[in-house]
Biopython code that builds the backbone (N, CA, C, O; Angstrom):
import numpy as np
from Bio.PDB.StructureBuilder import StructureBuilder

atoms = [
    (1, "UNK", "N", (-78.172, 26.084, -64.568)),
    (1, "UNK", "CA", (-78.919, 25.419, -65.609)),
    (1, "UNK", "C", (-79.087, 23.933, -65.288)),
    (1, "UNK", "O", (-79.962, 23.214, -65.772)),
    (2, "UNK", "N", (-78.121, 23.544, -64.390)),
    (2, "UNK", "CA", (-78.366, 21.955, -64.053)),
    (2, "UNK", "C", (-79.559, 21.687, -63.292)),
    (2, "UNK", "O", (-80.135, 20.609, -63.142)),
    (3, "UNK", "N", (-79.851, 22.842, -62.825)),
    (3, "UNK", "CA", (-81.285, 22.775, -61.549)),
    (3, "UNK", "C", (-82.551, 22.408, -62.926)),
    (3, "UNK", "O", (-83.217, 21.376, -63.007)),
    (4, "UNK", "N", (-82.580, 23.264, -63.618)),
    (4, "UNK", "CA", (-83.528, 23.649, -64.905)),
    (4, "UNK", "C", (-83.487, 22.421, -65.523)),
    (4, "UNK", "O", (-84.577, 21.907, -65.775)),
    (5, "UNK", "N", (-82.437, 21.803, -65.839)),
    (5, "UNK", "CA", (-82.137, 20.256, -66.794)),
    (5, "UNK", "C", (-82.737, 19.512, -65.686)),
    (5, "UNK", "O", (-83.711, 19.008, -66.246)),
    (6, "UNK", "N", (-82.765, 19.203, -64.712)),
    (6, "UNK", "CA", (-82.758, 17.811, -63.920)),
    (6, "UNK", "C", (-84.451, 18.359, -63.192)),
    (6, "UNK", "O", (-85.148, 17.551, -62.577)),
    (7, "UNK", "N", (-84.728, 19.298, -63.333)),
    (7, "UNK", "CA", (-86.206, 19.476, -62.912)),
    (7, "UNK", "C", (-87.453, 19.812, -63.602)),
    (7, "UNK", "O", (-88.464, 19.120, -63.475)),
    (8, "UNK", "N", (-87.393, 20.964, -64.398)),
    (8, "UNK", "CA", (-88.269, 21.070, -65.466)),
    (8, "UNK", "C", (-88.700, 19.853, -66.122)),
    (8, "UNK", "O", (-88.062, 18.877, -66.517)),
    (9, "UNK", "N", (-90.209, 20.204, -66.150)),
    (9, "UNK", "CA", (-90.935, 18.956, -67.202)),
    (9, "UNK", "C", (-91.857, 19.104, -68.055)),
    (9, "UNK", "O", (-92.761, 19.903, -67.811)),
    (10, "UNK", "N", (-91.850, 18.752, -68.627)),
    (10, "UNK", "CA", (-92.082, 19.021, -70.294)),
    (10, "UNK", "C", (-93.714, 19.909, -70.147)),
    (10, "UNK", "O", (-94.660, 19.640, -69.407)),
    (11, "UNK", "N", (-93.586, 20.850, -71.003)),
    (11, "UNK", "CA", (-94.492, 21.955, -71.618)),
    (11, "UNK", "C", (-93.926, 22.489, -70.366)),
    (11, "UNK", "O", (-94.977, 22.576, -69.731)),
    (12, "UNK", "N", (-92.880, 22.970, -69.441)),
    (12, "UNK", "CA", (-92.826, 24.042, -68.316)),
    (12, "UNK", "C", (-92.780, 25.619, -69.244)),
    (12, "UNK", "O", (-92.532, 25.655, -70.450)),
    (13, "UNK", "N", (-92.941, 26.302, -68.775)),
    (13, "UNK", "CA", (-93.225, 27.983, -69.221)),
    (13, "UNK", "C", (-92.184, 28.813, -67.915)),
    (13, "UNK", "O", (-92.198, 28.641, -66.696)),
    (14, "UNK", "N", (-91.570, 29.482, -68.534)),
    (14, "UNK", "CA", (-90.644, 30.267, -67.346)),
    (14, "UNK", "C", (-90.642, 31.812, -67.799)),
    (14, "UNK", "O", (-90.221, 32.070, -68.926)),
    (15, "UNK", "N", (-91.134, 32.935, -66.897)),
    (15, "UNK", "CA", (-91.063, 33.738, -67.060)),
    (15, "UNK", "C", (-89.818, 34.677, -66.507)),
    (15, "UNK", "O", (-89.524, 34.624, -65.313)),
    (16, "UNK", "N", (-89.262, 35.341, -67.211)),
    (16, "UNK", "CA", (-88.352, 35.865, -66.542)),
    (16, "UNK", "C", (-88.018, 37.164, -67.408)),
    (16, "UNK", "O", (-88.486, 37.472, -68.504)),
    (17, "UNK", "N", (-86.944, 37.946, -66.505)),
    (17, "UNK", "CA", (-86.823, 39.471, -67.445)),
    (17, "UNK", "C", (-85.826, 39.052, -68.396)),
    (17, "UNK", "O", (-85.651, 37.845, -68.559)),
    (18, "UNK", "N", (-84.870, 40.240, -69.310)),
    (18, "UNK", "CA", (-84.229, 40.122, -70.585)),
    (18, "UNK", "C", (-83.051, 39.744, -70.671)),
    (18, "UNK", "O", (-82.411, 39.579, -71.710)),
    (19, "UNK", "N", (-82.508, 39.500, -68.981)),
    (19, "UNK", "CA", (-81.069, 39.000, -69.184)),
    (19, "UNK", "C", (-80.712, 38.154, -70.296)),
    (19, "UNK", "O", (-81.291, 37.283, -70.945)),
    (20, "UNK", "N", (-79.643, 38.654, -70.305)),
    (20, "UNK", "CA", (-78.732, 37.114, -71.763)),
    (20, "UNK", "C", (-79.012, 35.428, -70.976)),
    (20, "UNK", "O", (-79.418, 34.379, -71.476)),
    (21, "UNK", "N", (-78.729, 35.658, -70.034)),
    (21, "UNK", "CA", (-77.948, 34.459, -69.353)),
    (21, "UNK", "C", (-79.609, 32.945, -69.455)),
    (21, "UNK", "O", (-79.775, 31.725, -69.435)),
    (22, "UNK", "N", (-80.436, 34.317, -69.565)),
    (22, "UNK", "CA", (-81.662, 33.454, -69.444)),
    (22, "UNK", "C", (-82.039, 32.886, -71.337)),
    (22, "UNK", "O", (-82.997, 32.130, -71.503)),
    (23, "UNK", "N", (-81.714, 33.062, -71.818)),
    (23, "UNK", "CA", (-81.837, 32.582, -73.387)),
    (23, "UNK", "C", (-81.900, 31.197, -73.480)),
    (23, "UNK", "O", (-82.858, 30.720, -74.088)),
    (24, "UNK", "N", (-80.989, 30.391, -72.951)),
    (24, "UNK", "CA", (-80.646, 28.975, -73.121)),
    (24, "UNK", "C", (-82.497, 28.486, -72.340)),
    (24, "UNK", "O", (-82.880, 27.393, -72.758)),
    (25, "UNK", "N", (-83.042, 28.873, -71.798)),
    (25, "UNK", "CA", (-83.868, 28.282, -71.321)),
    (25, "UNK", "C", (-85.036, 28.121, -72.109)),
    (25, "UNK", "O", (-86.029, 27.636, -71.567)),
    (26, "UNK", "N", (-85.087, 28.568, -73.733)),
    (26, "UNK", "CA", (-85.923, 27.985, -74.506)),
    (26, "UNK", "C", (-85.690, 26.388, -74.677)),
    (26, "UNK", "O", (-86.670, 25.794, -75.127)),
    (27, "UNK", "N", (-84.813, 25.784, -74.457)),
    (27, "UNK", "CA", (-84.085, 24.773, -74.648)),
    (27, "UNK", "C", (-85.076, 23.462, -73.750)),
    (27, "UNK", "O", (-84.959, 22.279, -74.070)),
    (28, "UNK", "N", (-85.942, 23.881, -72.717)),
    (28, "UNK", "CA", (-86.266, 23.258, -71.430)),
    (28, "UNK", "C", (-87.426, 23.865, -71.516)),
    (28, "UNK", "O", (-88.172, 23.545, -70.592)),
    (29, "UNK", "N", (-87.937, 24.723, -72.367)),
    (29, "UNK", "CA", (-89.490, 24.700, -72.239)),
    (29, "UNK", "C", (-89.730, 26.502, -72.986)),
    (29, "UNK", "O", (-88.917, 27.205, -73.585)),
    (30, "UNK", "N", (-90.956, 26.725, -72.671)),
    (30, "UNK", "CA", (-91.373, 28.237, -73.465)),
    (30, "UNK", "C", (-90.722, 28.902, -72.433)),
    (30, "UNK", "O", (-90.652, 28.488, -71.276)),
    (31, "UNK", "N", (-90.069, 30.323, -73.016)),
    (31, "UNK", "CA", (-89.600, 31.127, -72.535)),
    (31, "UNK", "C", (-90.178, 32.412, -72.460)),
    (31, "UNK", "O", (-89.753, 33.252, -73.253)),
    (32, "UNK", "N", (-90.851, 32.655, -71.856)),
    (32, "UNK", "CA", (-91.264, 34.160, -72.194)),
    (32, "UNK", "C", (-90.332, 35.226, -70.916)),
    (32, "UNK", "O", (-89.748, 34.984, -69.860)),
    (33, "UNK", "N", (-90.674, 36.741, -71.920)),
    (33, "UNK", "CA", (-89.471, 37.734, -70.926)),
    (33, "UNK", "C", (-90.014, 38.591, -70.671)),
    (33, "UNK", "O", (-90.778, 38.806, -71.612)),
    (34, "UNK", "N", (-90.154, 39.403, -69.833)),
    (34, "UNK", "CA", (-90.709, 40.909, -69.151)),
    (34, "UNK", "C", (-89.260, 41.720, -70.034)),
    (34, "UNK", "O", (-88.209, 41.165, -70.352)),
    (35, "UNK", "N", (-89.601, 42.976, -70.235)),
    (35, "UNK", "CA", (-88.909, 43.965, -70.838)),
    (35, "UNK", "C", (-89.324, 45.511, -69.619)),
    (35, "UNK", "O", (-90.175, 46.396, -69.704)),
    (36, "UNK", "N", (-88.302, 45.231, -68.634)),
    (36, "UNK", "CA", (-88.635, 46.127, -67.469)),
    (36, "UNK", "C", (-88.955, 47.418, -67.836)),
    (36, "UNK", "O", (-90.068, 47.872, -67.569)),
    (37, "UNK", "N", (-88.027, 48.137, -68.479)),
    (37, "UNK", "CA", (-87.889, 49.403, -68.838)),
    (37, "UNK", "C", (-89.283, 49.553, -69.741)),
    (37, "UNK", "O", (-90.032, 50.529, -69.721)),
    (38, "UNK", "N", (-89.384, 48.802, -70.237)),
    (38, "UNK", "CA", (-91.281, 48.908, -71.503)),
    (38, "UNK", "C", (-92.275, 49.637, -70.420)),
    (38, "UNK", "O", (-92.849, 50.723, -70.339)),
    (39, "UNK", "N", (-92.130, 48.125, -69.424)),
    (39, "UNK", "CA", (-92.785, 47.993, -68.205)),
    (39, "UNK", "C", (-93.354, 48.756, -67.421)),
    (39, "UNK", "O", (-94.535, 49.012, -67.183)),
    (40, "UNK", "N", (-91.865, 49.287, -66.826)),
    (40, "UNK", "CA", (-91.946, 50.731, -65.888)),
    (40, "UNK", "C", (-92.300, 52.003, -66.697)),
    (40, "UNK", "O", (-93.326, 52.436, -66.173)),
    (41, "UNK", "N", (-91.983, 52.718, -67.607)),
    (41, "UNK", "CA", (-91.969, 53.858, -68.164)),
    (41, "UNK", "C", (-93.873, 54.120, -68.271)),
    (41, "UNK", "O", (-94.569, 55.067, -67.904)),
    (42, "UNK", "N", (-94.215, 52.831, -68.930)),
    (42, "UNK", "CA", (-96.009, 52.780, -69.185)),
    (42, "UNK", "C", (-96.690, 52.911, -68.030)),
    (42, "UNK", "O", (-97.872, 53.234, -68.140)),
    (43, "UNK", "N", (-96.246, 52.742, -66.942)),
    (43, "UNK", "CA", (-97.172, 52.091, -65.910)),
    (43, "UNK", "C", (-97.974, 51.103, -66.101)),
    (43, "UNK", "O", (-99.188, 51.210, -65.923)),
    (44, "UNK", "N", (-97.432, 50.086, -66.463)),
    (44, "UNK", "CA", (-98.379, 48.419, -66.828)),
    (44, "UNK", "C", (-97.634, 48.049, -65.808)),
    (44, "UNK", "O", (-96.713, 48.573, -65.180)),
    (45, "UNK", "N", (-98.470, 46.582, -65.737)),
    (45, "UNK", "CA", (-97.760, 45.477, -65.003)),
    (45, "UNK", "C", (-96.146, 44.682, -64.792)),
    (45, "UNK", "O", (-95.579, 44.184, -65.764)),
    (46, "UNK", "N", (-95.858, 44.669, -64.134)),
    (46, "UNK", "CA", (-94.366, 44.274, -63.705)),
    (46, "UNK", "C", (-94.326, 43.681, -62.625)),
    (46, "UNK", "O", (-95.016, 43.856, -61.621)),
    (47, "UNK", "N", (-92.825, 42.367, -62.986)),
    (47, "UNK", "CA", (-92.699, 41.623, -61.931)),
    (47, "UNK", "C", (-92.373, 42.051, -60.928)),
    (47, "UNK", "O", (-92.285, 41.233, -60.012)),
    (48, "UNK", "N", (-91.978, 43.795, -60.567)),
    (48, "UNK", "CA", (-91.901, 43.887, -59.068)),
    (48, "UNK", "C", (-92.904, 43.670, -58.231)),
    (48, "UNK", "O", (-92.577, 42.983, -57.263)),
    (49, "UNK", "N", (-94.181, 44.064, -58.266)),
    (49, "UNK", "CA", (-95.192, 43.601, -57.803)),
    (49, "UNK", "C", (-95.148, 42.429, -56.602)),
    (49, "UNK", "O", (-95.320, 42.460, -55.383)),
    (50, "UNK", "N", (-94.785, 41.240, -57.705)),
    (50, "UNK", "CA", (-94.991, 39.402, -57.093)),
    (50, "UNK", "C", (-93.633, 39.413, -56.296)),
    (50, "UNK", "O", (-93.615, 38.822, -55.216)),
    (51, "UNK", "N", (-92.438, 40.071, -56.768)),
    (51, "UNK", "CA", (-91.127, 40.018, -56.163)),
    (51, "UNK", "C", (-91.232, 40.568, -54.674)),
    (51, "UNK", "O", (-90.939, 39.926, -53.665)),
    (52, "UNK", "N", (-91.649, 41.726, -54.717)),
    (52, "UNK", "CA", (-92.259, 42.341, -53.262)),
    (52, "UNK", "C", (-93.175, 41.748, -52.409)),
    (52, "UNK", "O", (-93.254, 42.108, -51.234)),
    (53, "UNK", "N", (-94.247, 40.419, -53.119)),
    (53, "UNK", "CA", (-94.796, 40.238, -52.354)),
    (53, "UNK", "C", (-94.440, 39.023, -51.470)),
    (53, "UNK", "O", (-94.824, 38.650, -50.362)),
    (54, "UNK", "N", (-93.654, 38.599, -52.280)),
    (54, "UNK", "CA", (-92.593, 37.175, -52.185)),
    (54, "UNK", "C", (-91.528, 37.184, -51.218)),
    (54, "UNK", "O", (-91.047, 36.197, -50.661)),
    (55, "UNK", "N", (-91.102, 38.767, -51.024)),
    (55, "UNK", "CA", (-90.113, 38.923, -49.933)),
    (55, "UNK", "C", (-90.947, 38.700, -49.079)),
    (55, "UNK", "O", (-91.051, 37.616, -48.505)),
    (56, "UNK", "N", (-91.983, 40.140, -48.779)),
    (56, "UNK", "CA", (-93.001, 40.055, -47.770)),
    (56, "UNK", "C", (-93.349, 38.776, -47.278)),
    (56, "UNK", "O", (-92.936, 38.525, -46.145)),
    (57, "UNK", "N", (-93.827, 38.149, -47.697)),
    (57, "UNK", "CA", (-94.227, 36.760, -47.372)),
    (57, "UNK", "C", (-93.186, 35.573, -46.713)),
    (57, "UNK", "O", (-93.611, 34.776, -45.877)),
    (58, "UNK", "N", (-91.873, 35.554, -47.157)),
    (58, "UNK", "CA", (-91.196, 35.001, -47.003)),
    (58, "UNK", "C", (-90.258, 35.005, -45.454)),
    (58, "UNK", "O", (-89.714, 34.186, -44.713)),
    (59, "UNK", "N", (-90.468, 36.391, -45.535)),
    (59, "UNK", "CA", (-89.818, 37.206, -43.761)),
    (59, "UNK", "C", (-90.869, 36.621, -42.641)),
    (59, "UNK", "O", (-90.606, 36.387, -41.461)),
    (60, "UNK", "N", (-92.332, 36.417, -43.421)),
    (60, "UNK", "CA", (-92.813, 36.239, -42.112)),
    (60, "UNK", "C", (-93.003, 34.913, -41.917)),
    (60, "UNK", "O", (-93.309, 34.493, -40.800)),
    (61, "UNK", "N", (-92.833, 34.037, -43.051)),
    (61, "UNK", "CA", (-93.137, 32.546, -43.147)),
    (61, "UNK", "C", (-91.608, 32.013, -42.295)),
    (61, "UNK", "O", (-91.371, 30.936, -41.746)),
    (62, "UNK", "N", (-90.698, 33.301, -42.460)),
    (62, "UNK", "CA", (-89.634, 32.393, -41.787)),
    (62, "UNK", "C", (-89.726, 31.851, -40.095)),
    (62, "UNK", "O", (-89.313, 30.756, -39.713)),
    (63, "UNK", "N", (-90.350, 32.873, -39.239)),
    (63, "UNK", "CA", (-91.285, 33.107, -38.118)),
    (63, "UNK", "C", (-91.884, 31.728, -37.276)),
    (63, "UNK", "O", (-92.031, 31.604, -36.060)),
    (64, "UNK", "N", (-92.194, 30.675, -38.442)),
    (64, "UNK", "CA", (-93.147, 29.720, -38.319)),
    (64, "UNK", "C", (-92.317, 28.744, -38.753)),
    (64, "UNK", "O", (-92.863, 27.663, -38.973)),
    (65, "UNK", "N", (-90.954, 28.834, -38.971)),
    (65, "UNK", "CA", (-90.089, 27.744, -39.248)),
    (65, "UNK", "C", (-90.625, 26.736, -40.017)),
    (65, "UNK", "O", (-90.497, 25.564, -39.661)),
    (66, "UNK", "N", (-91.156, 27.010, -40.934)),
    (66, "UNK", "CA", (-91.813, 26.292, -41.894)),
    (66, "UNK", "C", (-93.828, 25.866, -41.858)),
    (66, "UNK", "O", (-94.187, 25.433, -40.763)),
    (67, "UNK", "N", (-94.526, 25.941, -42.520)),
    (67, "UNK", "CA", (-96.154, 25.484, -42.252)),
    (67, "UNK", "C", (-96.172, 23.945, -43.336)),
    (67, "UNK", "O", (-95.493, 23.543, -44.281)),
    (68, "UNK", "N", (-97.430, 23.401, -42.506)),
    (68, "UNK", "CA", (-97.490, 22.387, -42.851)),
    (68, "UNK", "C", (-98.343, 22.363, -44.346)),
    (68, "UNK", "O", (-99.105, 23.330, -44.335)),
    (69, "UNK", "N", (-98.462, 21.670, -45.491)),
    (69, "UNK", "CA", (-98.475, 21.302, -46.960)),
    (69, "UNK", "C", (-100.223, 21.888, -46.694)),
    (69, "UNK", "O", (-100.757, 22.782, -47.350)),
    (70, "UNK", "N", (-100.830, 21.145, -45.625)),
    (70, "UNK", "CA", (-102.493, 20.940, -46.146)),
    (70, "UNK", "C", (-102.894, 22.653, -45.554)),
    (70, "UNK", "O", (-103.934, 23.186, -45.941)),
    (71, "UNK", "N", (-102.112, 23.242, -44.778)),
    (71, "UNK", "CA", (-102.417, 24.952, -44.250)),
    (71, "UNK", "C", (-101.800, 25.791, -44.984)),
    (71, "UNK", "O", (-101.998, 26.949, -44.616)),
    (72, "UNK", "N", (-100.937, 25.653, -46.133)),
    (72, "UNK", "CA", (-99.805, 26.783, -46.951)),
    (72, "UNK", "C", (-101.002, 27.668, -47.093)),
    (72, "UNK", "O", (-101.147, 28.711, -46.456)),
    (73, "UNK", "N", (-102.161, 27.018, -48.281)),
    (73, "UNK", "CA", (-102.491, 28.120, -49.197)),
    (73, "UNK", "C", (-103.540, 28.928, -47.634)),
    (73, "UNK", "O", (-103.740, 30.095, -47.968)),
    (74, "UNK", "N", (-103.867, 28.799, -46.910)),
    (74, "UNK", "CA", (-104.252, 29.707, -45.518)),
    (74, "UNK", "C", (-103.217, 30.434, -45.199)),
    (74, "UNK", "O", (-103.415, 31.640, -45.350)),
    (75, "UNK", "N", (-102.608, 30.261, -44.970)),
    (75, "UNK", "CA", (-100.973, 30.995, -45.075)),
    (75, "UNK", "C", (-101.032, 32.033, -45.761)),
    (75, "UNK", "O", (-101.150, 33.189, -45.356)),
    (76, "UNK", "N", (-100.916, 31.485, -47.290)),
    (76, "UNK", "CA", (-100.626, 32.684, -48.210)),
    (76, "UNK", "C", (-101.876, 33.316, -48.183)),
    (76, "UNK", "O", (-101.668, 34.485, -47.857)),
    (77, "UNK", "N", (-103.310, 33.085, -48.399)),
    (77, "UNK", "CA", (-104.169, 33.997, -48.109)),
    (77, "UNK", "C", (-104.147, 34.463, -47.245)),
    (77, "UNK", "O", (-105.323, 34.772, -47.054)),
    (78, "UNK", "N", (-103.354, 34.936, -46.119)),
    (78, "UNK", "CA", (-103.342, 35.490, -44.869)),
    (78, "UNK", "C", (-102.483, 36.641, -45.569)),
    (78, "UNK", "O", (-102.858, 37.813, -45.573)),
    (79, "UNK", "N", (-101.408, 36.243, -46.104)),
    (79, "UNK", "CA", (-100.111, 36.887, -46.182)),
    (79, "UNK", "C", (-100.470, 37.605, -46.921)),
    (79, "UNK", "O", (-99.974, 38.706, -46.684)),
    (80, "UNK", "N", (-101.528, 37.623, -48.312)),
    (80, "UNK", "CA", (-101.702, 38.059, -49.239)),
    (80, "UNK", "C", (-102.819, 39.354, -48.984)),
    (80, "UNK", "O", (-102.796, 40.398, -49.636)),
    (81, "UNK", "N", (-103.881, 39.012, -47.793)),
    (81, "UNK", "CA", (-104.660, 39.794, -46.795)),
    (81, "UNK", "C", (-103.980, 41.420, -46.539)),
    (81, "UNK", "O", (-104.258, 42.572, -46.873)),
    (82, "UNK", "N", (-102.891, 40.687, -45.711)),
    (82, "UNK", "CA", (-101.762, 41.592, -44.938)),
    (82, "UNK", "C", (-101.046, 42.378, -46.273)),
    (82, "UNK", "O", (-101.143, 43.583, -46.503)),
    (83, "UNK", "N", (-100.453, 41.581, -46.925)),
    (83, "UNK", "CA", (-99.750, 42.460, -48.062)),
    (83, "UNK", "C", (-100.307, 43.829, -48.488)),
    (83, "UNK", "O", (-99.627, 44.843, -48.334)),
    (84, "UNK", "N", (-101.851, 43.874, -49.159)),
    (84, "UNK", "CA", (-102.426, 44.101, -49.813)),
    (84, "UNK", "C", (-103.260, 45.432, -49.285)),
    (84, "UNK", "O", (-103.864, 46.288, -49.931)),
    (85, "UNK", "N", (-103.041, 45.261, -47.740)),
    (85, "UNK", "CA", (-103.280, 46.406, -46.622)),
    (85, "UNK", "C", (-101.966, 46.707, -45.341)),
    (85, "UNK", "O", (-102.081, 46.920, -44.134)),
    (86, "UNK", "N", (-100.603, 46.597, -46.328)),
    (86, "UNK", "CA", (-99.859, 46.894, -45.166)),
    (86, "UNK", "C", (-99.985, 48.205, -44.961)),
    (86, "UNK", "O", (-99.560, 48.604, -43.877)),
    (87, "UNK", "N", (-100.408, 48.927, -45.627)),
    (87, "UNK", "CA", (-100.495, 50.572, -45.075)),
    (87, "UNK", "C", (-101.659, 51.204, -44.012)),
    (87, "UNK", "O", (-101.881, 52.365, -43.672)),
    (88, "UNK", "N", (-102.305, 49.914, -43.639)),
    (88, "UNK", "CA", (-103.687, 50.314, -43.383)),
    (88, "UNK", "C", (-103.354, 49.437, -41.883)),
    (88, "UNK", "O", (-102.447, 48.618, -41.739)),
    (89, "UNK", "N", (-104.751, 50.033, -40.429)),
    (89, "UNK", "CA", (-104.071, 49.608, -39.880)),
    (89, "UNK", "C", (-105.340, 48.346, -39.027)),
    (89, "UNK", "O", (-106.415, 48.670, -38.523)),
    (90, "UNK", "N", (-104.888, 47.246, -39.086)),
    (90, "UNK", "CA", (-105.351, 45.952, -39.716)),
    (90, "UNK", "C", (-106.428, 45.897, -38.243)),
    (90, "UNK", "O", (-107.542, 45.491, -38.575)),
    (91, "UNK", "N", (-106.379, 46.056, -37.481)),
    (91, "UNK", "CA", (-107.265, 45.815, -36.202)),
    (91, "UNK", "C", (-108.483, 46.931, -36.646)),
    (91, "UNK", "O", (-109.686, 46.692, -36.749)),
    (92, "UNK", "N", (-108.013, 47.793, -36.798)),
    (92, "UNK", "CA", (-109.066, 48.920, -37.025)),
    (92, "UNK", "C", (-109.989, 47.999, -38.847)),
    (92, "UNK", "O", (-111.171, 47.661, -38.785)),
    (93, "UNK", "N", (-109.652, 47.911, -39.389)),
    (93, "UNK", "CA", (-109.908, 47.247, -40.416)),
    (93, "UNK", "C", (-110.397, 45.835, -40.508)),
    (93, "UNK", "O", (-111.401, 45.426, -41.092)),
    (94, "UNK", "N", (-109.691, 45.306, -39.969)),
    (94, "UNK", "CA", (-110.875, 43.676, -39.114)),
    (94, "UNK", "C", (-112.331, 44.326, -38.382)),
    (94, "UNK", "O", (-113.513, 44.111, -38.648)),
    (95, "UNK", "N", (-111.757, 45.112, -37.463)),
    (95, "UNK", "CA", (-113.610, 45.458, -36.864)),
    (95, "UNK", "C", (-114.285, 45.793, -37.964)),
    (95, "UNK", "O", (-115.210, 45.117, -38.417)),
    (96, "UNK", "N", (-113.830, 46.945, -38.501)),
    (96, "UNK", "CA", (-115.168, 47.082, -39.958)),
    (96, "UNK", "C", (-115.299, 46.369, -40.581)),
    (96, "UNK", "O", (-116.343, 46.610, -41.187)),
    (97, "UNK", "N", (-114.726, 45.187, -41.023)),
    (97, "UNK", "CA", (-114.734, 44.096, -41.359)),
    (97, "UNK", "C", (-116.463, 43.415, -40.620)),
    (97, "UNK", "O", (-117.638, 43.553, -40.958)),
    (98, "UNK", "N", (-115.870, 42.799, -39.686)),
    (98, "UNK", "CA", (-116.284, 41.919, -38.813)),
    (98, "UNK", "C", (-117.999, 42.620, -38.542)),
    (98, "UNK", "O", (-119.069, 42.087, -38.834)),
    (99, "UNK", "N", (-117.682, 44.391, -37.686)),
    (99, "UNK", "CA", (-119.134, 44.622, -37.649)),
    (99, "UNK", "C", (-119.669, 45.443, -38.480)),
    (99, "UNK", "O", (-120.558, 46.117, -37.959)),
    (100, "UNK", "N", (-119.382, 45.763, -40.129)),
    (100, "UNK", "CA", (-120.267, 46.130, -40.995)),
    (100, "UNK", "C", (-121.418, 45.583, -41.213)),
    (100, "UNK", "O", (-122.250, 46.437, -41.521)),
    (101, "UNK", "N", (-122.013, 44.055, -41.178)),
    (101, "UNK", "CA", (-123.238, 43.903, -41.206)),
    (101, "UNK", "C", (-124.185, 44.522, -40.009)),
    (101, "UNK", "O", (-125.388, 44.782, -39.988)),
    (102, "UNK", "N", (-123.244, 44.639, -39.113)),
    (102, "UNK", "CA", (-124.434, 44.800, -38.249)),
    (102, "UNK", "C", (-125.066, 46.391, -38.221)),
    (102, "UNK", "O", (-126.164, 46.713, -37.765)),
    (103, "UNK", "N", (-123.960, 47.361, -38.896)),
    (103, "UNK", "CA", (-124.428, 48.663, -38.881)),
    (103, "UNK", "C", (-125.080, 49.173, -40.548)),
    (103, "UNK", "O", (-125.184, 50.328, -40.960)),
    (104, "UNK", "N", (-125.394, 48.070, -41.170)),
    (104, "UNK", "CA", (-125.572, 48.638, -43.205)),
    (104, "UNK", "C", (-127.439, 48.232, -42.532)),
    (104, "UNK", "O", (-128.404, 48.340, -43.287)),
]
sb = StructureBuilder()
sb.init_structure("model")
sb.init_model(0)
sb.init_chain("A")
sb.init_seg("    ")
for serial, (resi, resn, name, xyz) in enumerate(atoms, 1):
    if name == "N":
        sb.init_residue(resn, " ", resi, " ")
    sb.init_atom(name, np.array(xyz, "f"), 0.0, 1.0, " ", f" {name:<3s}", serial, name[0])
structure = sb.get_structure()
């Protein structure tokens, strides 16, 4: 909570799931909570999603021992590219990419 006191700034919004431990953090700004089990059972939206993509991203950003401030968000649109088709297999998928105009 000392991280939260000495950094948060005013109107911050923190989303997080239903733990107890997270309560005190109305204290430091709006609190809103995911209710996993709601979540999962419906098939709606859930923070595993961003959590998965955050690992993903993070394994490969480690790679590059850090990117520089003015290239991140190229970065993450790369990462976010890749994420979004890791099942797919990305060379084959760049060419159709690349030469669909020339065959429509």
């Amino acid at each position: 909570m000392n991280e939260i006191k000495s950094n948060a700034v005013k109107g911050s919004v923190f989303y997080t799931d239903s733990f107890r431990s997270y309560k005190s953090l109305k204290f430091y700004g709006k609190h809103l909570t995911v209710n996993h089990t709601n979540y999962f059972t419906q098939g709606r939206r859930h923070i595993n999603g961003l959590e998965g993509f955050w690992s993903f991203a993070k394994e490969r950003l480690l790679k590059y021992h850090g990117v520089s401030k003015s290239n991140f968000l190229l970065y993450l649109k790369e990462l976010e590219f890749r994420y979004n088709n890791r099942h797919e297999n990305l060379y084959h998928l760049l060419l159709n990419i690349h030469f669909s105009p020339f065959f429509n």
